[in-house]
MIDOSE-1310 file (N, C-alpha, C; in nm, 2 decimals, decimal comma, always signed):
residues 246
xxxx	-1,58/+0,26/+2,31/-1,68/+0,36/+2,30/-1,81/+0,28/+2,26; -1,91/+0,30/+2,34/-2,02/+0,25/+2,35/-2,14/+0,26/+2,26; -2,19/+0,26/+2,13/-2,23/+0,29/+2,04/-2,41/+0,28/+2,06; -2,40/+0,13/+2,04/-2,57/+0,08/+2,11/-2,53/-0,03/+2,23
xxxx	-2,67/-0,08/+2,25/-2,67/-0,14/+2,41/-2,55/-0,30/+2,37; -2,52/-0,34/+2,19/-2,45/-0,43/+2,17/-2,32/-0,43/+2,10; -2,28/-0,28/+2,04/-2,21/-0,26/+1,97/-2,12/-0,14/+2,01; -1,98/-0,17/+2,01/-1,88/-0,08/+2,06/-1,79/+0,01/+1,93
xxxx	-1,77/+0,07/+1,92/-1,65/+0,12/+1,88/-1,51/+0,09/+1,94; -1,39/+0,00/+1,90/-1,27/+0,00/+1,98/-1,15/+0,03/+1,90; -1,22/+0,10/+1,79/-1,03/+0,11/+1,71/-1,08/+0,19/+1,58; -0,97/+0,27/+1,54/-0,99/+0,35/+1,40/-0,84/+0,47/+1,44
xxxx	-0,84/+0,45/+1,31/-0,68/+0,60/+1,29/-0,72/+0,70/+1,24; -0,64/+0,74/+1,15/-0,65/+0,93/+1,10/-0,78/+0,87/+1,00; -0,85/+0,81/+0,94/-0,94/+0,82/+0,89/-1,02/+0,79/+0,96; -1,04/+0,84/+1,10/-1,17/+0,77/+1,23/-1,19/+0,92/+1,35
xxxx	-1,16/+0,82/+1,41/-1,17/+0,91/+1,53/-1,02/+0,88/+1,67; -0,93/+0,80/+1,58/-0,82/+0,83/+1,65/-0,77/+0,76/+1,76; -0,86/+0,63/+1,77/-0,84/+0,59/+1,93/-0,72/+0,43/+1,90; -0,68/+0,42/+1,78/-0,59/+0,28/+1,78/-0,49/+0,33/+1,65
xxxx	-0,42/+0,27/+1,62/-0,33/+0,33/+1,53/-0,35/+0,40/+1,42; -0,29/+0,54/+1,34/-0,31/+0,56/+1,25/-0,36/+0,44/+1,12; -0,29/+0,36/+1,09/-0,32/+0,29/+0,97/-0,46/+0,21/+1,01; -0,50/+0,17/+1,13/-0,64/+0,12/+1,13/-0,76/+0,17/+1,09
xxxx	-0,82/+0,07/+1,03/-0,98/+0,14/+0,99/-1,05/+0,11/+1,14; -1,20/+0,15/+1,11/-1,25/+0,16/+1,27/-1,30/-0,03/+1,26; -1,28/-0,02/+1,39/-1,27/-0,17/+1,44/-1,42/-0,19/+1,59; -1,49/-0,25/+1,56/-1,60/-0,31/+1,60/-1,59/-0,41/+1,75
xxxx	-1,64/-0,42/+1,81/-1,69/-0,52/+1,91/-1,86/-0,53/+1,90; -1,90/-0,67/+1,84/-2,03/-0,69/+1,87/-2,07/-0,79/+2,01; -2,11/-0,75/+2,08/-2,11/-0,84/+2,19/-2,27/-0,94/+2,20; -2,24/-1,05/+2,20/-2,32/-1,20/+2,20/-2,40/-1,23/+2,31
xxxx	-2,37/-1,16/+2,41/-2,41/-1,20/+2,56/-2,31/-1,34/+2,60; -2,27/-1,45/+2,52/-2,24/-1,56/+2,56/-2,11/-1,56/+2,51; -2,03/-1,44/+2,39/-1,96/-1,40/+2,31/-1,94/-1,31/+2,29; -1,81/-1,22/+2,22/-1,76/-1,15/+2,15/-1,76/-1,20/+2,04
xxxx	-1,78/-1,07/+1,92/-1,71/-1,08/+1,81/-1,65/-0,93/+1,73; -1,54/-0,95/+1,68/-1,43/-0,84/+1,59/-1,54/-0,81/+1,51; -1,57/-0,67/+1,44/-1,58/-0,66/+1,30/-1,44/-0,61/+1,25; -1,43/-0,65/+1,18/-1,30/-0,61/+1,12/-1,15/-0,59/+1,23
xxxx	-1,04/-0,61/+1,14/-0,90/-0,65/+1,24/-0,82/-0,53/+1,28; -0,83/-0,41/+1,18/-0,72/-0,30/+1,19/-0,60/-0,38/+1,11; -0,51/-0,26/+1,13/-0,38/-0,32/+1,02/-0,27/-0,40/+1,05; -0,24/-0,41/+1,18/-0,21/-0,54/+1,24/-0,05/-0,42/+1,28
xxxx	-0,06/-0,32/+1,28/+0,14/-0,24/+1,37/+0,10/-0,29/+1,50; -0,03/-0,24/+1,55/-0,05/-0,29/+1,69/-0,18/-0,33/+1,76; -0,23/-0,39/+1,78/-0,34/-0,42/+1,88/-0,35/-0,36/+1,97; -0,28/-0,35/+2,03/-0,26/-0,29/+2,20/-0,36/-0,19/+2,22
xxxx	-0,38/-0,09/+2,16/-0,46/+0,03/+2,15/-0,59/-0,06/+2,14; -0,62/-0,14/+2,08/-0,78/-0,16/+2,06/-0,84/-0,25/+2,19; -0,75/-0,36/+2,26/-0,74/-0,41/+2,36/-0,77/-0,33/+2,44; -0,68/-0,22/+2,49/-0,71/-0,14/+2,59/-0,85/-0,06/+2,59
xxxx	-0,92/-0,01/+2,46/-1,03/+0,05/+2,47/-1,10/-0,07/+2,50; -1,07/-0,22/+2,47/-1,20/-0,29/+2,48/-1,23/-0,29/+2,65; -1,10/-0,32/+2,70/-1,09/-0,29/+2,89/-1,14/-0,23/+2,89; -1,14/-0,14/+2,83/-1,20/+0,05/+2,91/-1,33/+0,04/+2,93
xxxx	-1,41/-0,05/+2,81/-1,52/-0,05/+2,77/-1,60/-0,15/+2,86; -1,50/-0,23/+2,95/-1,55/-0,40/+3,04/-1,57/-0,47/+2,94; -1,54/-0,49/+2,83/-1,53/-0,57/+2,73/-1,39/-0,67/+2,78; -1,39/-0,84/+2,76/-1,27/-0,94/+2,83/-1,27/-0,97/+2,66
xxxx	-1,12/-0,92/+2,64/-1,10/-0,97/+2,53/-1,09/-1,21/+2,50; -1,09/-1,20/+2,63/-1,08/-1,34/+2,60/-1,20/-1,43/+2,60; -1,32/-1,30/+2,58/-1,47/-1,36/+2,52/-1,46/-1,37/+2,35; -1,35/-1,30/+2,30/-1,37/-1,32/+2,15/-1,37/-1,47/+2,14
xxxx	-1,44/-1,46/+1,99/-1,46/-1,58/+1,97/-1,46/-1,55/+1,82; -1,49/-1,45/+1,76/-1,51/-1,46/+1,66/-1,44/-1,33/+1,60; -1,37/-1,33/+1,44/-1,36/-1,22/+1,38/-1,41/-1,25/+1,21; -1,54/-1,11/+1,18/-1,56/-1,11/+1,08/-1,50/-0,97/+0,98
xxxx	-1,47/-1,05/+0,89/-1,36/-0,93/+0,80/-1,44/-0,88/+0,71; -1,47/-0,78/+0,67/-1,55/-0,72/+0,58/-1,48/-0,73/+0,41; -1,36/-0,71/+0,40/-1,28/-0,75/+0,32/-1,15/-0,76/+0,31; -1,04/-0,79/+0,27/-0,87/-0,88/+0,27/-0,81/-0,74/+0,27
xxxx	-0,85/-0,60/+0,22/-0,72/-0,48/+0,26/-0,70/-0,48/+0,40; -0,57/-0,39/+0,38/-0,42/-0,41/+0,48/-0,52/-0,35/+0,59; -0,57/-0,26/+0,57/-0,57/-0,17/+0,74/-0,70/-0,29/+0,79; -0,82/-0,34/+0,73/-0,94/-0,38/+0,81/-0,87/-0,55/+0,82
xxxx	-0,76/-0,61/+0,73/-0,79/-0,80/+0,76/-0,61/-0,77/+0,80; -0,51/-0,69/+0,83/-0,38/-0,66/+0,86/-0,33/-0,76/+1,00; -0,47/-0,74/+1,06/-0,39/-0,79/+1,24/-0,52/-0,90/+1,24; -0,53/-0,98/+1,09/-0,60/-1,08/+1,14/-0,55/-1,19/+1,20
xxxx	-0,43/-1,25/+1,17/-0,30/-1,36/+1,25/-0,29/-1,33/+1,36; -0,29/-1,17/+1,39/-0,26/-1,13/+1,55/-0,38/-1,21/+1,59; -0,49/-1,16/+1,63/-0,60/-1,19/+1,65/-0,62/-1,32/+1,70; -0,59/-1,42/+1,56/-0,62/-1,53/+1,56/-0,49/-1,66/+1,69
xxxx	-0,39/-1,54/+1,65/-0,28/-1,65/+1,77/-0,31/-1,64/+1,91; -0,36/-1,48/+1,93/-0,39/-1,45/+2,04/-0,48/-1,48/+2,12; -0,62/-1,50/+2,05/-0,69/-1,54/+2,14/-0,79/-1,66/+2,10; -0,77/-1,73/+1,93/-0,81/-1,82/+1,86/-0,94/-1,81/+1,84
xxxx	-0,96/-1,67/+1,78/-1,06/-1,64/+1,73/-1,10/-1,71/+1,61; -1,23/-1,74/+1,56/-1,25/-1,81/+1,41/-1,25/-1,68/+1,32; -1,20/-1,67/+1,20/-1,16/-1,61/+1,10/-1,33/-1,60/+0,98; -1,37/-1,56/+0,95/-1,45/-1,53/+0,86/-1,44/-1,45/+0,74
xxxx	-1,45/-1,51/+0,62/-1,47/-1,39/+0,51/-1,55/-1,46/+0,41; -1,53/-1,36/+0,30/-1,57/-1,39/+0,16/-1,52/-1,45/+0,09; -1,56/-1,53/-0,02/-1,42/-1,67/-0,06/-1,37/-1,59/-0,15; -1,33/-1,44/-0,18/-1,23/-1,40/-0,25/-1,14/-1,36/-0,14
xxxx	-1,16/-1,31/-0,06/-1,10/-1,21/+0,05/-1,04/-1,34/+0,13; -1,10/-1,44/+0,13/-1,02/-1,55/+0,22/-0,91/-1,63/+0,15; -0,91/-1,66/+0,02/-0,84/-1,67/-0,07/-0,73/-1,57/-0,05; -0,74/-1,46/-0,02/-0,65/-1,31/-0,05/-0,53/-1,34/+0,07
xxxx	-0,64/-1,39/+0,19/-0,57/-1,39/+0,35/-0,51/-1,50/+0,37; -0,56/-1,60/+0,30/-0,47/-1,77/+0,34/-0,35/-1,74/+0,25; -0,36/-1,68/+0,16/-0,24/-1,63/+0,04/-0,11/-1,56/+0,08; -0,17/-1,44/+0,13/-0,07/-1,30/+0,20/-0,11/-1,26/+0,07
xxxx	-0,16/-1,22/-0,01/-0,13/-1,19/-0,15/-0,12/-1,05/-0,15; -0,03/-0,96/-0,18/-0,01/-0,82/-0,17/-0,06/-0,79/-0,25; -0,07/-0,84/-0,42/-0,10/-0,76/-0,50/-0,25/-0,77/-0,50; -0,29/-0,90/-0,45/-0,44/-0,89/-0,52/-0,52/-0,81/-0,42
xxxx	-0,48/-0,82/-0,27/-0,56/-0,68/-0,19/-0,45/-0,54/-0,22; -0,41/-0,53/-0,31/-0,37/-0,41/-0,35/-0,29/-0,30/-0,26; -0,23/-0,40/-0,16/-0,14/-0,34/-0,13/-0,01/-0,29/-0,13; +0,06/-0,33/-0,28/+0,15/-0,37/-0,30/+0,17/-0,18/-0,40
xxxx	+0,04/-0,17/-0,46/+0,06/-0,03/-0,53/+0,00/+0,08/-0,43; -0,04/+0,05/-0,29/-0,09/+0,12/-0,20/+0,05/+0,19/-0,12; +0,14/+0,05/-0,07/+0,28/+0,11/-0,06/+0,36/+0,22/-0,16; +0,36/+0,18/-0,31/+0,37/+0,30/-0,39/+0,32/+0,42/-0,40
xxxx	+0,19/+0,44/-0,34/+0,13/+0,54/-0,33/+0,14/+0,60/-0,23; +0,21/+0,56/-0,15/+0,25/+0,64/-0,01/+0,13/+0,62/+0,10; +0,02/+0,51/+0,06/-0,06/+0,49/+0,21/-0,02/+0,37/+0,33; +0,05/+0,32/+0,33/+0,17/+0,24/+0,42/+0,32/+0,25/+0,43
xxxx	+0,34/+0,23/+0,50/+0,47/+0,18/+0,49/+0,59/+0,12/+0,39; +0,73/+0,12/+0,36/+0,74/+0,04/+0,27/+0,81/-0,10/+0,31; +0,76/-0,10/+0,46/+0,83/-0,19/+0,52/+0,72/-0,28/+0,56; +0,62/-0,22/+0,53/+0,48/-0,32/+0,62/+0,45/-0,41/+0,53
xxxx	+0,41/-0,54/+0,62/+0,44/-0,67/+0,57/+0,30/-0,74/+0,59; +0,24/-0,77/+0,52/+0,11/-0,83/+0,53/+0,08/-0,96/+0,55; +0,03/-1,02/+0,70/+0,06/-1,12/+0,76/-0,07/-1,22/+0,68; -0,01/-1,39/+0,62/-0,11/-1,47/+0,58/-0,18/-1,51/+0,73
xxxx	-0,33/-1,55/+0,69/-0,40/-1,59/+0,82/-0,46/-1,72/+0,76; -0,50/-1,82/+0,87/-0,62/-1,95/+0,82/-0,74/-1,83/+0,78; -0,84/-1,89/+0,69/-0,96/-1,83/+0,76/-1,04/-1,95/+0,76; -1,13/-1,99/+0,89/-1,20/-2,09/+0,95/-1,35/-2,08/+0,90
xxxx	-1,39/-1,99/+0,81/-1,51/-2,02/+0,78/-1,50/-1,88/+0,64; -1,58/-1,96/+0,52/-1,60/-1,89/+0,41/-1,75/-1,84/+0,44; -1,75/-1,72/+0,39/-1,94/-1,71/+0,43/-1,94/-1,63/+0,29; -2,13/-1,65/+0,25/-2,13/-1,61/+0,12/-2,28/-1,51/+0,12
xxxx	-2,33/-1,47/+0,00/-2,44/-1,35/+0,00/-2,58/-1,48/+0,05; -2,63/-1,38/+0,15/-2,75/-1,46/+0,22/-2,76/-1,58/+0,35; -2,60/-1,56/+0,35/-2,62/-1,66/+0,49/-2,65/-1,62/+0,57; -2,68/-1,69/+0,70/-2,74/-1,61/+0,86/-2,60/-1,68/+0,94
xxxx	-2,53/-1,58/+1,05/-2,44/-1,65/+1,15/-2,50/-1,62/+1,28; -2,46/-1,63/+1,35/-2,51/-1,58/+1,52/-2,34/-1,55/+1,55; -2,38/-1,46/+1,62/-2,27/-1,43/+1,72/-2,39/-1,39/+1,87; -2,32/-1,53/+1,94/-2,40/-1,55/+2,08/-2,59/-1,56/+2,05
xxxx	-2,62/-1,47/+2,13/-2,78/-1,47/+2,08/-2,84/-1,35/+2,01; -2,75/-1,30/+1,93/-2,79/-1,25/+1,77/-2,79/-1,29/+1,63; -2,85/-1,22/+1,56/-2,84/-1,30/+1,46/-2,77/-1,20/+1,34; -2,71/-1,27/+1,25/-2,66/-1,15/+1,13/-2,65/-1,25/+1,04
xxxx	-2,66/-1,12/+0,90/-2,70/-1,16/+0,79/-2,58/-1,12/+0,70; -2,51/-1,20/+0,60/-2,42/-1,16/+0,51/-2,46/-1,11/+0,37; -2,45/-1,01/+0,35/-2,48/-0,97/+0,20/-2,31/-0,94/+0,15; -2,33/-1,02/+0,02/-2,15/-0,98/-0,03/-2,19/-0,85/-0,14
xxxx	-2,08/-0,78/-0,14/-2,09/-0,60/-0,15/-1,95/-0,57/-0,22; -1,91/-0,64/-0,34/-1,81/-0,57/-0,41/-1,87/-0,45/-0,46; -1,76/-0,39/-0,51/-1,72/-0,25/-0,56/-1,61/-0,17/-0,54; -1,59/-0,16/-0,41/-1,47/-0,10/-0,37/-1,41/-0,16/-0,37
xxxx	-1,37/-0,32/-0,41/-1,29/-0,40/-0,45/-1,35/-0,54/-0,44; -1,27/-0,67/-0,48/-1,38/-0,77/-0,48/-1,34/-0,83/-0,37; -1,45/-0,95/-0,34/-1,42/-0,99/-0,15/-1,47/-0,92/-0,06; -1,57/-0,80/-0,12/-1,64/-0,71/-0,01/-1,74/-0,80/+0,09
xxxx	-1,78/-0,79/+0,17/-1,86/-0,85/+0,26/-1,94/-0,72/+0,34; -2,05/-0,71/+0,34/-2,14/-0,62/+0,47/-2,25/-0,70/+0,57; -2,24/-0,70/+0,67/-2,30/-0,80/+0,79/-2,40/-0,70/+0,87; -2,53/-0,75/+0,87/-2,66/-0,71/+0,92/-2,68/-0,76/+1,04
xxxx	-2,65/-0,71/+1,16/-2,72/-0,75/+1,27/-2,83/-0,67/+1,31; -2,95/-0,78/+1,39/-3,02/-0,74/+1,44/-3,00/-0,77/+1,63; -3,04/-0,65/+1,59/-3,03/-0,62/+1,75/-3,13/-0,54/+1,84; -3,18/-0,63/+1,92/-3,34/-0,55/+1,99/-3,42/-0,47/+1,91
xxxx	-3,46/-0,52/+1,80/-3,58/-0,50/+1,68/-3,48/-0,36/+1,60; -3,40/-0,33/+1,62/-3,30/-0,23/+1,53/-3,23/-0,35/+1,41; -3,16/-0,28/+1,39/-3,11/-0,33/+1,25/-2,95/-0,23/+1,25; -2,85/-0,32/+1,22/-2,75/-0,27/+1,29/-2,63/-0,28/+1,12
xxxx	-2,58/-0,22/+1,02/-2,53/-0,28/+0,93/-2,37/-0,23/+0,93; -2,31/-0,34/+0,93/-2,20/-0,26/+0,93/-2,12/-0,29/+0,77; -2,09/-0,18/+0,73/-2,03/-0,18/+0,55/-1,96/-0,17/+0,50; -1,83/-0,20/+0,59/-1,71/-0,22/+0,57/-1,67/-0,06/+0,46
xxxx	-1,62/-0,07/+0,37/-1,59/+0,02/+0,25/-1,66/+0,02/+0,16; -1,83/-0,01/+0,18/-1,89/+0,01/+0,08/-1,96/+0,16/+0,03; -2,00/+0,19/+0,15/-2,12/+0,30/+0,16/-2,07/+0,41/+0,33; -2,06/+0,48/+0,31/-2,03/+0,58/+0,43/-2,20/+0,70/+0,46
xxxx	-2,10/+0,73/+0,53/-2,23/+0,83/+0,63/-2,17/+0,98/+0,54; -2,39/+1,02/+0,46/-2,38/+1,10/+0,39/-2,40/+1,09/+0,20; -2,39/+0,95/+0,22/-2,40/+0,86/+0,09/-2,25/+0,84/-0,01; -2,12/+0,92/+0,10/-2,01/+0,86/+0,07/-1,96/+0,74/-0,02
xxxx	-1,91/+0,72/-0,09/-1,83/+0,60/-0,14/-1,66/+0,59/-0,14; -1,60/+0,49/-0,18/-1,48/+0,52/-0,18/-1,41/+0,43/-0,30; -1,40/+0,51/-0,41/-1,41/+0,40/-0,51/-1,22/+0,48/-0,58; -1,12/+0,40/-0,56/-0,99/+0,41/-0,63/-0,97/+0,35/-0,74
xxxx	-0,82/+0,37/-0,81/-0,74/+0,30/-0,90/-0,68/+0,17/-0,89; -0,78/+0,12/-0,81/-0,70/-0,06/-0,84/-0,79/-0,15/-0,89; -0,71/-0,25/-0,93/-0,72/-0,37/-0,99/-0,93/-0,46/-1,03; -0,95/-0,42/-0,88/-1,08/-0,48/-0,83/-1,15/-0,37/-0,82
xxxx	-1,17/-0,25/-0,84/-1,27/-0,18/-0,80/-1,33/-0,13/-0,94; -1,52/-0,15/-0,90/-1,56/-0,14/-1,02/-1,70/-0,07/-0,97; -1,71/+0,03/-1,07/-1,86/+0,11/-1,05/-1,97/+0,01/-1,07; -1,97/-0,09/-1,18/-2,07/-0,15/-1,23/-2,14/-0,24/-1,09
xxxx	-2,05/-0,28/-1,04/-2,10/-0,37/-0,94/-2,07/-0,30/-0,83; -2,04/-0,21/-0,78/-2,10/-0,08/-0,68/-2,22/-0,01/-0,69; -2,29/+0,01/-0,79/-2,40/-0,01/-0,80/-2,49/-0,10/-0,78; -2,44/-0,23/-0,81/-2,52/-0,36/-0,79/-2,55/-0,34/-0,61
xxxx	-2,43/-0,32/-0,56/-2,42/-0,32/-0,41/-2,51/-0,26/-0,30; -2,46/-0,12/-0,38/-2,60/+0,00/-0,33/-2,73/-0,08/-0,30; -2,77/-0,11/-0,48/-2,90/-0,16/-0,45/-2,99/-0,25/-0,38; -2,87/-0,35/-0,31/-2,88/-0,46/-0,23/-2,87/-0,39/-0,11
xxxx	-2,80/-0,29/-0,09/-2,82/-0,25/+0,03/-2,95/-0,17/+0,09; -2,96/-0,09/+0,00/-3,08/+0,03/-0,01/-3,23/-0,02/+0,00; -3,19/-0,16/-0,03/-3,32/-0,20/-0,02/-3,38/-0,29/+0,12; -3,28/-0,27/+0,21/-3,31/-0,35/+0,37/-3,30/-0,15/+0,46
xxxx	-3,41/-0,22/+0,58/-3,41/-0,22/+0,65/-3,29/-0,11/+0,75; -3,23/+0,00/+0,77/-3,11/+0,00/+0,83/-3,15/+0,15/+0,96; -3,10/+0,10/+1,07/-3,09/+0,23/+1,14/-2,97/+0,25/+1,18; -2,86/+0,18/+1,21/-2,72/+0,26/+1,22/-2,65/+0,22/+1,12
xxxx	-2,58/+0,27/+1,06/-2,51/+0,27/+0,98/-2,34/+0,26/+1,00; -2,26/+0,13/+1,06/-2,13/+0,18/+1,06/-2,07/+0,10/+0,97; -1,94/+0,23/+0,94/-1,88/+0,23/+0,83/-1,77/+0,18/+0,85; -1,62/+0,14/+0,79/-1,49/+0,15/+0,83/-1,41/+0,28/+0,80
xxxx	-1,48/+0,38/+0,81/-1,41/+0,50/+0,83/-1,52/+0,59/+0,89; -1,46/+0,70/+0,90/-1,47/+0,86/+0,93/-1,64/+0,84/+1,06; -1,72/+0,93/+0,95/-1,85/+0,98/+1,04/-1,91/+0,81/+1,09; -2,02/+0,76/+1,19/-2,10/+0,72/+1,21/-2,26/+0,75/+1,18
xxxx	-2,37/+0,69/+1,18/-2,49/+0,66/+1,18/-2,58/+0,61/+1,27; -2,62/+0,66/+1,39/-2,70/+0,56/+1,48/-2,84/+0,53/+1,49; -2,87/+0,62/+1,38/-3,00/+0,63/+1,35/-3,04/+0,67/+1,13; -3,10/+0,64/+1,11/-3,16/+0,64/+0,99/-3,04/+0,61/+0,92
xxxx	-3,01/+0,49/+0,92/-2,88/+0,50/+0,82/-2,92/+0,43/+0,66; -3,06/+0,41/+0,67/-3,12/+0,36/+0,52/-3,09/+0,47/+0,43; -3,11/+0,63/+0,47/-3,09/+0,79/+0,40/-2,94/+0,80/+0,36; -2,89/+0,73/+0,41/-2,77/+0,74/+0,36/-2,69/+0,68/+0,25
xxxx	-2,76/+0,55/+0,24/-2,71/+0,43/+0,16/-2,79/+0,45/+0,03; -2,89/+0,51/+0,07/-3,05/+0,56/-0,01/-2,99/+0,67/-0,11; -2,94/+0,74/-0,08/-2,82/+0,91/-0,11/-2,77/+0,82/-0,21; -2,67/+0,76/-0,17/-2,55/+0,69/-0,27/-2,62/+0,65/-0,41
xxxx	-2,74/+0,56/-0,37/-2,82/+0,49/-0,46/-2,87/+0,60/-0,58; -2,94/+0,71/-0,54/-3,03/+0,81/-0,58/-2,91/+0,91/-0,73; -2,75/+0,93/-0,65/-2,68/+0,93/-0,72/-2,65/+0,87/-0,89; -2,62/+0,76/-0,78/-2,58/+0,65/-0,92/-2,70/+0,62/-1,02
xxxx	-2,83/+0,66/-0,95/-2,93/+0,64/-1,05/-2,93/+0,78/-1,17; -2,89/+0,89/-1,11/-2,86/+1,00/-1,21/-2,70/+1,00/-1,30; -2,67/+0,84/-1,32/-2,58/+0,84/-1,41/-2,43/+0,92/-1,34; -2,45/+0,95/-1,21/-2,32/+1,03/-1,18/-2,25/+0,93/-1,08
xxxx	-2,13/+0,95/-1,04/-2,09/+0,89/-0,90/-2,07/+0,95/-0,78; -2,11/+0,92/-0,68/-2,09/+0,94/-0,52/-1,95/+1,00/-0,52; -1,98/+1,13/-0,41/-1,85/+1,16/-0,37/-1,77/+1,10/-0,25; -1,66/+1,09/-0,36/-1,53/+0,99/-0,24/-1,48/+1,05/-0,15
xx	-1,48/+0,94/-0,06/-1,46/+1,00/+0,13/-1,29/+1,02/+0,13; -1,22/+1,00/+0,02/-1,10/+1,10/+0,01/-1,04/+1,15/-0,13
């Protein structure tokens, strides 16, 4: 699904719009002109579904070249191994979240009380991955002939990562689980998730630049997505918290 002239939609489950397995968060194609790259993996039951919409899209999956993780939970860094055997994509994260993925570590991406809670499986098995590059708050990467910007964005757990592309004078942010469309947040009972520095986040965010706004769940943004991130901020400045997208 065709979003802007550089960015696709190819994957998301019952928290999306349904086009790749339930347990996937929504899954990204930025296209480089010289490259592909993943935002984010899904939860690794199956790829197949996201392959196929990339086809659908004339997207060759064997232009990937790159996959950036927004952070180490199951559904967005799950089918990072897939990925990586398949088509030897380079691995990107935050040096908590990459730590999390060279590990498998269940408990510390909190999947281990997410099984208990009945949002997986109790059979699902969370695959360790290399990751080929640590990236941190303020670096610039290119994918092909764009450019993007890493801001790290805990809150919703630590190892968050959100990536700014620019693209033909727009500004493209994608937020992994930090900030949703509507001024959303998604803030649970585990281990790493902390208001104090979800606020830090907001404010790093609220203060660039943004016209779409994608999220790893539910609604989209393709336009003014600063009002959105802006919402969340405006919130937390009245001492209250954002309402959670579940």
């Amino acid at each position: 699904m065709r979003l802007t002239k550089r960015t696709y939609l190819v994957g998301g489950g019952s928290l999306g719009f349904g086009i790749s397995n339930d347990y996937d968060c929504h899954v990204y194609v930025v296209d480089g002109g010289g490259e592909l790259a993943l935002i984010d993996a899904g939860a690794g039951l199956t790829i197949d579904p996201i392959l196929e919409n990339m086809r659908f899209d004339g997207l060759d999956p064997r232009r990937l070249r790159q996959l950036l993780l927004t952070h180490a939970h199951a559904d967005h860094a799950g089918a990072a191994a897939q990925w990586r055997e398949r088509f030897g994509v380079e691995v990107a994260a935050s040096p908590a979240a990459a730590e999390y993925l060279r590990n498998g570590d269940e408990e510390r991406i909190s999947l281990a009380i997410a099984k208990r809670g009945g949002y997986y499986p109790r059979d699902y098995v969370f695959r360790a991955c290399e990751v080929s590059r640590v990236v941190s708050d303020g670096q610039e990467l290119r994918i092909g002939d764009l450019r993007v910007r890493v801001y790290e964005t805990p809150g919703h757990c630590s190892g968050m990562a959100s990536y700014l592309v620019e693209e033909n004078g727009r500004h493209v942010l994608f937020s992994g689980d930090t900030v949703f469309h509507g001024g959303k947040v998604l803030i649970t009972n585990v281990w790493d998730c902390s208001v104090k520095d979800y606020v830090t986040s907001i404010d790093k965010l609220a203060a660039l630049e943004v016209d779409a706004l994608l999220p790893g769940h539910l609604a989209i943004a393709l336009s003014g997505g600063s009002k959105h991130i802006r919402t969340a901020q405006e919130i937390f400045y009245r001492l209250l918290v954002p309402p959670n997208i579940i």
